[in-house]
C-alpha positions as CSV (number, residue, x, y, z in Angstrom):
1,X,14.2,11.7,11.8
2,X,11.0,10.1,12.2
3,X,11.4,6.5,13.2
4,X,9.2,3.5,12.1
5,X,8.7,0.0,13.9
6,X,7.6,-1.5,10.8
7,X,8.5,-0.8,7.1
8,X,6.5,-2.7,4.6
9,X,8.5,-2.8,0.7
10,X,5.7,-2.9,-1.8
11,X,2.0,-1.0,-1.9
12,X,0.2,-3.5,-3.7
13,X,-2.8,-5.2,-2.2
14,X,-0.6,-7.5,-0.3
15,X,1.4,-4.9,1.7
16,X,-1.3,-2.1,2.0
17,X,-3.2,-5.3,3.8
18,X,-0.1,-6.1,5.7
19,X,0.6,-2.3,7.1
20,X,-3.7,-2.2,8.2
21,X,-2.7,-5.7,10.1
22,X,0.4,-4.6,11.5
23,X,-1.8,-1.5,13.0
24,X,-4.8,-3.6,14.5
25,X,-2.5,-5.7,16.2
26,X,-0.8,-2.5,18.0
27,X,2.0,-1.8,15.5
28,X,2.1,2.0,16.0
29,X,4.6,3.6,13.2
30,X,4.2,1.9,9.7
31,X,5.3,3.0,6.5
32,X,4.7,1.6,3.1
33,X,7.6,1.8,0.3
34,X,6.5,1.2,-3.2
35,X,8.8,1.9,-6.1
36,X,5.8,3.0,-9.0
37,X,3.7,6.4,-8.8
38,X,1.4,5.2,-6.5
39,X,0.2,2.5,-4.4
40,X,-2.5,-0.5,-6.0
41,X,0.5,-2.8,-7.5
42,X,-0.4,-4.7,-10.2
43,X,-4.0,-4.0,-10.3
44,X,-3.2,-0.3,-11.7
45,X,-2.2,-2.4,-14.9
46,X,-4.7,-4.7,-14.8
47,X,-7.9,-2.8,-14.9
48,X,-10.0,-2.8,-17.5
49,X,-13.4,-3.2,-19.6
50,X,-14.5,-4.9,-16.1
51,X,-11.6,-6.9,-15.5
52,X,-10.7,-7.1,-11.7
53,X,-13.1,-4.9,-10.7
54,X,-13.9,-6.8,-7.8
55,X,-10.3,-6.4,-6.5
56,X,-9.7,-3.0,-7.3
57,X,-12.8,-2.1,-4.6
58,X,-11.4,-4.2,-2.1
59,X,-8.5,-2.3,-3.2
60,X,-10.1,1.2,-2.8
61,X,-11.2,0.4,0.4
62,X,-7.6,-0.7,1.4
63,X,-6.6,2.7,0.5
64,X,-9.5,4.3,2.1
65,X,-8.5,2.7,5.0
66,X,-4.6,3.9,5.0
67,X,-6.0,7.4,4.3
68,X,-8.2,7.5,7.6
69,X,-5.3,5.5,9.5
70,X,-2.9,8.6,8.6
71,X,-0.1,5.6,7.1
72,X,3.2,7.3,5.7
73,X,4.1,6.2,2.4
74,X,6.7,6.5,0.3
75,X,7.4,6.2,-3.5
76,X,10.5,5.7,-4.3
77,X,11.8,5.2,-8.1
78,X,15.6,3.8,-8.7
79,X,16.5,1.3,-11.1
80,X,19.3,-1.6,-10.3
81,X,21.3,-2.5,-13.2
């Protein structure tokens, strides 16, 4: 079983920029848990004609970033009722 010193719940912007953080400042195993087919949170919805294009390549370069950095992530869909 691999084992993690930091898991981060959500892959939006906020927690892709938290798990890049976590690694700068010597963090070593991070994964990223997101509950929708893939990382970007709310921006995947949001994107269009334009709109929020100036987050979504901050965005991309977040991703980029995980990518190079080799970041486990993990999508995992369950609904609470």
């Amino acid at each position: 079983m691999i084992q993690y010193d930091l898991i981060v719940v959500g892959g939006g912007i906020s927690g892709m920029t938290a798990a890049l953080s976590a690694l700068e400042n010597g963090v070593k195993n991070v994964i990223i848990i997101e509950r929708e087919d893939s990382l970007g949170g709310v921006v995947n919805q949001c994107i269009h004609s334009g709109f929020g294009s100036s987050i979504l390549n901050v965005e991309v370069q977040v991703l980029n970033m995980l990518i190079l950095l080799e970041i486990d992530y993990l999508i995992i869909k369950f609904i609470l009722s």
